[in-house]
N, C-alpha and C positions, 0 to 999 in steps of 0.2 A: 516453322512449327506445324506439327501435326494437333488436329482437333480430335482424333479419337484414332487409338491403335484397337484391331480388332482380332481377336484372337479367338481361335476355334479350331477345332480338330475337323479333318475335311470332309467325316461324314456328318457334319452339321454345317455344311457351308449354303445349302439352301435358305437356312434359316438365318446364319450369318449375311448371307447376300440382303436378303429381306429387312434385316437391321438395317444393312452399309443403306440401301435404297431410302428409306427412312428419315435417316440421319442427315442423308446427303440432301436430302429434298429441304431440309431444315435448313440447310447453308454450311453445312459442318463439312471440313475436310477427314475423310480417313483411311487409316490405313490396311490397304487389304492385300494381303500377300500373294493373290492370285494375280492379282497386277501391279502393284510393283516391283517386283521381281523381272529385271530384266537376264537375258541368257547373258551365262558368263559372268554372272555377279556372286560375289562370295556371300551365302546366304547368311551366317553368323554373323557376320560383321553388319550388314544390308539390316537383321532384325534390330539388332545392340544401335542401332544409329535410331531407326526410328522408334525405339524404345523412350529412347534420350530424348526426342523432338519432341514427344505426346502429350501433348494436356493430362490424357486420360486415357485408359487401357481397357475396352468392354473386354469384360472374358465370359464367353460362350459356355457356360459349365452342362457337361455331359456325361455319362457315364464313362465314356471312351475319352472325355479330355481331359481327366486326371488320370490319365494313362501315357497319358502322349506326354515325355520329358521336354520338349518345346512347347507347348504348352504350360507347362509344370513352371518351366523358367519363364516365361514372359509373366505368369500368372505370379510369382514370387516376386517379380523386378517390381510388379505394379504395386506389391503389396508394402513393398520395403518402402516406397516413395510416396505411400498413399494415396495414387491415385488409381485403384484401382476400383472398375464397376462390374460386379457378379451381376451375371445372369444365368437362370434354370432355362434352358431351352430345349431341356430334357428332366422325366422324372429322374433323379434319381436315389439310391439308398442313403440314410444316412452317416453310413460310413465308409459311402465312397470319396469324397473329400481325404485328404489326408491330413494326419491328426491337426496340425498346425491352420490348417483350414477349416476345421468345422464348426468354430464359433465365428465365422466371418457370417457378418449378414449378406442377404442375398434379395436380386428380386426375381419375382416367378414369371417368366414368359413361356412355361410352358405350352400353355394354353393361348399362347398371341397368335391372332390370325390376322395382325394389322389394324385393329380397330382401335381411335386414338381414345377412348375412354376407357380401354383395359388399364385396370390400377397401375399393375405390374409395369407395362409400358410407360404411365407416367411419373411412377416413382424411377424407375430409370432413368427418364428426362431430367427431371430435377438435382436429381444427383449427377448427371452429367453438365449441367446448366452452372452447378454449384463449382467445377474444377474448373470447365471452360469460361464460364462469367458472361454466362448468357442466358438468359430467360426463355428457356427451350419448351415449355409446359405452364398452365395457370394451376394453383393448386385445387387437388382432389378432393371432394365432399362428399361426403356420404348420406344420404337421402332417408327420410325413414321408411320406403319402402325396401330399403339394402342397394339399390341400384346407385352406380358409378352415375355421377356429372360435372362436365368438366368445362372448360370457359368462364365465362359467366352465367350460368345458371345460381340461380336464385339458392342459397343454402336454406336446408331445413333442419339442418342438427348441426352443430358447433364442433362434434369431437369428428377429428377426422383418423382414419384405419395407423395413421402415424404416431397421431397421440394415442391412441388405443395400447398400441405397441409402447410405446411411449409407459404409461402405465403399468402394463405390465410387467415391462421393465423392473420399473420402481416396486413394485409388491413383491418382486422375486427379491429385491435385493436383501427386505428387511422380511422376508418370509420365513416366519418362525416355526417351521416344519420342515426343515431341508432334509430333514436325516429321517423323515418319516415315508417310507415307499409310498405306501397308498394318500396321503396328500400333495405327494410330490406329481403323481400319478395322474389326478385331479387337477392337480394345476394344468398340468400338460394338454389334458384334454380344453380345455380354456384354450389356451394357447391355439392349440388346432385350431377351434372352432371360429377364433375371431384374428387370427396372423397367420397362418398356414402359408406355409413357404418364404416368411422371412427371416429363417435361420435361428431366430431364437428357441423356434421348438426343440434343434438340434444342439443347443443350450442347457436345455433341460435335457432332451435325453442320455447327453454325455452325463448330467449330474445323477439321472440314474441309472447308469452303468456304473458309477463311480461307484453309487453306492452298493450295487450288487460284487460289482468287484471288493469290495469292503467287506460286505457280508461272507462274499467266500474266502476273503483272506482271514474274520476273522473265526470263521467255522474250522481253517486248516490249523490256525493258531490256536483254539479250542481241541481240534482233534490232538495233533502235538502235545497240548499239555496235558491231554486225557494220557495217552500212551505213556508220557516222560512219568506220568503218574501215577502209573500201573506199574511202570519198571519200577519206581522205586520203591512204592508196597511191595512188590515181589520181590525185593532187595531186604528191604526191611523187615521181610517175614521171613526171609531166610534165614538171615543175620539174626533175629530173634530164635527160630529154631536154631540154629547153630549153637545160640547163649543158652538155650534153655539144655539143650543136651548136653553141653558142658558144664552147669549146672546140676543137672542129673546124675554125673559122673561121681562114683563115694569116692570122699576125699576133696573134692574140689571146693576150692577156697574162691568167695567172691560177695559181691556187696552191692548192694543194689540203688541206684543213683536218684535221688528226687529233682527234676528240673530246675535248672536256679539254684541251685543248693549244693553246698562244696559236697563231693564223696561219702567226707568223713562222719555227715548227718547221720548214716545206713551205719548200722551195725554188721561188724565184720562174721558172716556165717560158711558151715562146711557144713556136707553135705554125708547123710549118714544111709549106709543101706540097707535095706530090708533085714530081717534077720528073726532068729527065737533065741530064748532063753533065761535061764531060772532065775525070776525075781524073787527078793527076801532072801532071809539067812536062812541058812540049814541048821538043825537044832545041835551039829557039834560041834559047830563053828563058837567059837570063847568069844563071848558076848552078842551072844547071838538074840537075845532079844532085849537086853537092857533088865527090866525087871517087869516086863508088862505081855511082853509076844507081838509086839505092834510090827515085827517084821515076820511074821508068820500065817501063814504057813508057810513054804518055798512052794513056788508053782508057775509052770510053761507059760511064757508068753510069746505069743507071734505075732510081728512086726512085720507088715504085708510091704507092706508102701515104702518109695525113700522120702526122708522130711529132713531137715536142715534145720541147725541148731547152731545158736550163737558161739564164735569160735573164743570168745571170753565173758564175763558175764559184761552187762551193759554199763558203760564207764561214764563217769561224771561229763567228760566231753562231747560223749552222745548226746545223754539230758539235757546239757546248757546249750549243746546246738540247735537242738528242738526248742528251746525254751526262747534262744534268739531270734527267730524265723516266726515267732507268735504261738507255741503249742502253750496249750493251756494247761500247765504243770505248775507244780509248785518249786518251788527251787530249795533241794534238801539241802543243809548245814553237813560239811565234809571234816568237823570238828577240831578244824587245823591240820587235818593230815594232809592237805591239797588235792585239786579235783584233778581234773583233764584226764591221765591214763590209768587213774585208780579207779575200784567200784564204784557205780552210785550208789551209797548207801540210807539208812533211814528212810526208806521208800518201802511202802506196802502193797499191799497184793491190789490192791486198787487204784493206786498210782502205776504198777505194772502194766497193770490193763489200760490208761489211761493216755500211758506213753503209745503202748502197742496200737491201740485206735489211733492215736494221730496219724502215726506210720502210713497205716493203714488208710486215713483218707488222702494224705497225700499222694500216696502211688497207685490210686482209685482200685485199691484191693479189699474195700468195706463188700462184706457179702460175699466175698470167695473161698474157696475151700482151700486155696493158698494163699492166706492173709496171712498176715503175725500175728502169734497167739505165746501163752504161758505153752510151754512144755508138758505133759501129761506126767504122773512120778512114771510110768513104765517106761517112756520115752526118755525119761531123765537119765535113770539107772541104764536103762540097754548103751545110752550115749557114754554115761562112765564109765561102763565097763569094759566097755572097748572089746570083748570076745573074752573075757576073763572071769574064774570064776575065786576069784580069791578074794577077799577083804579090800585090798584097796588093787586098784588098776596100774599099782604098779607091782603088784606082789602081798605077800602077807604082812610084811610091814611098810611103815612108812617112815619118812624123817622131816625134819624141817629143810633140806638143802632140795628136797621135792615139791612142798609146798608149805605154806603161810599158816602157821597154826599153833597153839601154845605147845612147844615141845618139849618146856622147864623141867615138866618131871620126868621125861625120858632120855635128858641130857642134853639136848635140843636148843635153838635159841628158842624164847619168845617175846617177835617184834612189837607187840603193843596196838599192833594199829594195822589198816590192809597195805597191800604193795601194789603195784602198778601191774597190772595186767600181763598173762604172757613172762612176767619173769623166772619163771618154775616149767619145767619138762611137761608138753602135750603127751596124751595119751597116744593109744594106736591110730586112733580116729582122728587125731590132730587139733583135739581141742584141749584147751588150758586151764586151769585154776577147777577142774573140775571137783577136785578134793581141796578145800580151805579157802582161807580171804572173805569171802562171805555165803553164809547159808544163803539159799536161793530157792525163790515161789515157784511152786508149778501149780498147773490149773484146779487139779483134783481138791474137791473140797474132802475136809477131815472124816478117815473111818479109823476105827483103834487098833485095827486086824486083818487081816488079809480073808480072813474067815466068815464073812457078813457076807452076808448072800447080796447079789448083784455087784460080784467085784469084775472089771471087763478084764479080759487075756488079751485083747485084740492089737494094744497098744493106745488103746484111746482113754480119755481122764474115765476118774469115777468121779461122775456129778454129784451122785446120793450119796447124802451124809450129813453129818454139824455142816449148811454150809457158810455159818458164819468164821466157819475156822479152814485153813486152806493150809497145803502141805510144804515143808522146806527142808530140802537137801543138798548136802554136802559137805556141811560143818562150817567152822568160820577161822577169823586169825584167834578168839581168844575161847576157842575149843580144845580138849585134847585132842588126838590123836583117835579115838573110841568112836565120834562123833562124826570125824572125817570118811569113813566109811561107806563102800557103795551102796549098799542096801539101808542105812542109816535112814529116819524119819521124823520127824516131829511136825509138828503142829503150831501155829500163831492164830490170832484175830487179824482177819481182815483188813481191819483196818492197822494195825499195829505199825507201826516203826522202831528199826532197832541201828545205833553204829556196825553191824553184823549180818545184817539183810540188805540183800540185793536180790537180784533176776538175769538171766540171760532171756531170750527171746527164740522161737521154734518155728517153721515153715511147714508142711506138708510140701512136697517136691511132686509137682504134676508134669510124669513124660510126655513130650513135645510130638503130638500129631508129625506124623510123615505123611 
């Protein structure tokens, strides 16, 4: 058996010599490639033998001898069998080690100029003492002037640079700032100051690389999701503009979705376009003001903007959807005709409004100029008439096989009660039931006359007036035919409910920024 294999790359063989001389003066046999090596001997085999013979394996660590792949392997053999003892006999970086190497501890002879009190030297000893089983060194104490003594020298302080290390050890282990750089930091300069070159500073330094490697993976994994999260706003604004322009399109039929909430919550709306024209009867039109003039005078309106309007009035299974999800409604009595795709009816102009605010906060459009709102009567009429300027928007007359309304005395059915929505022909504009089933709120509160000064053309309500009374149009199922009328108008209380009152619901349509 060999007492110590000696391993070094051969520009550190002065220094190696200067160990083997050492060693050997100790009583130790070892093994030093410059002589045992005889000519003609297969060198592979020659190292692999005395590998296998070796108590212990000193390895000469240098910058250039984790270079050297003979090295590399004898330095691996020793490690696998653990008998291996690191020595610095050169500075060097610390990540010259390779990775699997740089938490090995080590000791520092850099600085040995052979004197037997250098630590480094003697912690060397001991650990070689420890494999071979012999008492190569007395232990190390540390003095409270800092100076190394060794033999018997009288100790002055009890912790020796092992326990020290020792310690620090243990404070790292349960060291409750691992993940904090600048305490990690801290520690490390400790470390320095009192183990410097026993391999654990290089312990901590990999743990802050680790962390900074962390840090930048998690800044690239930050940037990624900033970017995937840009794409998708930019997706998502697109696709919004796309929905809103197709929404803007007159004619288009579409509904608008509350989160969590089935479709059929949103009331079904089209989409109406800008346009003029004569609101109220003309005085030769037969029955052109009832007996009062409440649809007079006729006069120009222009309708700037496009806005969207309920494509049927609002049905009992809107209501009761709202009313399931928590809106705070009352729940109207459908008098046995049944709810889901008939009117809601017995609802007032303040329960309209009451409904539309829910709407309205659920789809965070409280405060917008495109909320839900009651319809204006000039928005109401310009929607009925569809471009038409006759009595009803389907012509000058009407019948019950067009819409829901008492027809008895013109030969007509009449059904007693409303019908289900959409059963009856849309106009041009493609909205339904606009003549009959139930008269319906719009916003404008009550004027008698078209004639009262401050009446708007614009298309927007007329606020001034009774506004305890608010306007209803279209007629109902148990109206004639006179009532059903586009220019037609009346008047209720605010608060009123009737089996023949309902509402549909109205949007202003704001074109989509390009």
């Amino acid at each position: 058996m060999v007492d110590v294999f000696i391993s070094y790359p051969r520009a550190s063989r002065a220094k190696a010599e200067a160990i083997k001389a050492r060693l050997e003066a100790l009583g130790l046999d070892c093994f030093f490639d410059m002589e045992r090596i005889d000519g003609g001997a297969n060198f592979p085999d020659l190292i692999d033998r005395a590998l296998r013979r070796s108590k212990a394996v000193l390895c000469c660590w240098s910058p250039l001898y984790f270079e050297r792949p003979w090295c590399m392997i004898e330095c691996r053999d020793a490690l696998a069998r653990e008998i291996m003892v690191p020595v610095a006999v050169e500075r060097f970086d610390q990540f010259a080690p390779p990775a699997d190497l740089r938490q090995v501890n080590w000791f520092d002879l850099a600085g040995w100029a052979g004197e037997d009190t250098h630590e480094g030297w003697n912690r060397t000893l001991l650990h070689l003492g420890k494999l071979i089983g012999l008492e190569l060194a007395p232990p190390i104490q540390k003095a409270a002037s800092g100076e190394l003594s060794a033999g018997n020298a009288a100790p002055v302080a009890t912790q020796t640079s092992v326990d020290l290390l020792t310690d620090l050890r243990t404070t790292w282990a349960s060291f409750p700032a691992k993940s904090d750089v600048r305490a990690v930091q801290s520690f490390l300069e400790r470390v320095r100051a009192v183990a410097a070159g026993s391999g654990f500073e290089f312990e901590i330094e990999l743990h802050l690389n680790e962390l900074g490697r962390r840090a930048e993976q998690r800044a690239r994994e930050t940037a990624r999701a900033e970017a995937a999260r840009r794409v998708r706003e930019e997706a998502e604004t697109e696709l919004r503009r796309k929905s809103e322009e197709a929404r803007a399109r007159p004619g288009a039929v579409w509904r608008d979705a509350i989160p969590g909430l089935p479709e059929s919550t949103c009331p079904e709306m089209v989409t109406i376009p800008p346009g003029e024209f004569l609101m109220g009867t003309p005085q030769t039109q037969e029955h052109s003001n009832g007996d009062d003039g409440r649809e007079e005078p006729q006069h120009g309106v222009r309708i700037a903007y496009r806005f969207a309007l309920g494509n049927y009035p609002v049905t009992f299974a809107d209501w009761d959807a709202a009313i399931a999800v928590g809106a705070p409604l009352e729940r109207p009595i459908d008098q046995g005709w049944g709810r889901n795709r008939r009117p809601v009816i017995n609802v007032s102009w303040e329960d309209a409004k009451a409904y539309a605010s829910w709407l309205n906060r659920r789809l965070g459009l409280e405060g917008r100029a495109d909320a839900y709102r009651l319809p204006s009567e000039a928005e109401w009429e310009y929607a009925c008439r569809a471009g038409t300027t006759s009595p009803f928007n389907f012509g000058t007359t009407i019948s019950t096989s067009q819409a829901n309304y008492d027809g008895a005395s013109d030969g007509g059915q009449s059904r007693q009660r409303t019908t289900t929505v959409g059963s009856f022909p849309a106009n041009v504009f493609g909205l339904h039931d606009m003549h009959g089933n139930v008269r319906e709120w719009c916003e404008d509160a009550w004027n008698s006359s078209y004639c009262l000064s401050g009446r708007p053309d614009d298309g927007s309500a007329w606020l001034a007036g009774d506004t305890s009374r608010h306007t209803l149009r279209g007629g109902s199922w148990n109206t004639g035919a006179f009532e059903l009328r586009s220019a037609f108008r009346l008047s209720a209380s605010s608060i009123d409910r009737g089996n023949d009152i309902g509402f549909r619901l109205a949007r202003t349509i704001a074109l989509p920024a390009r």
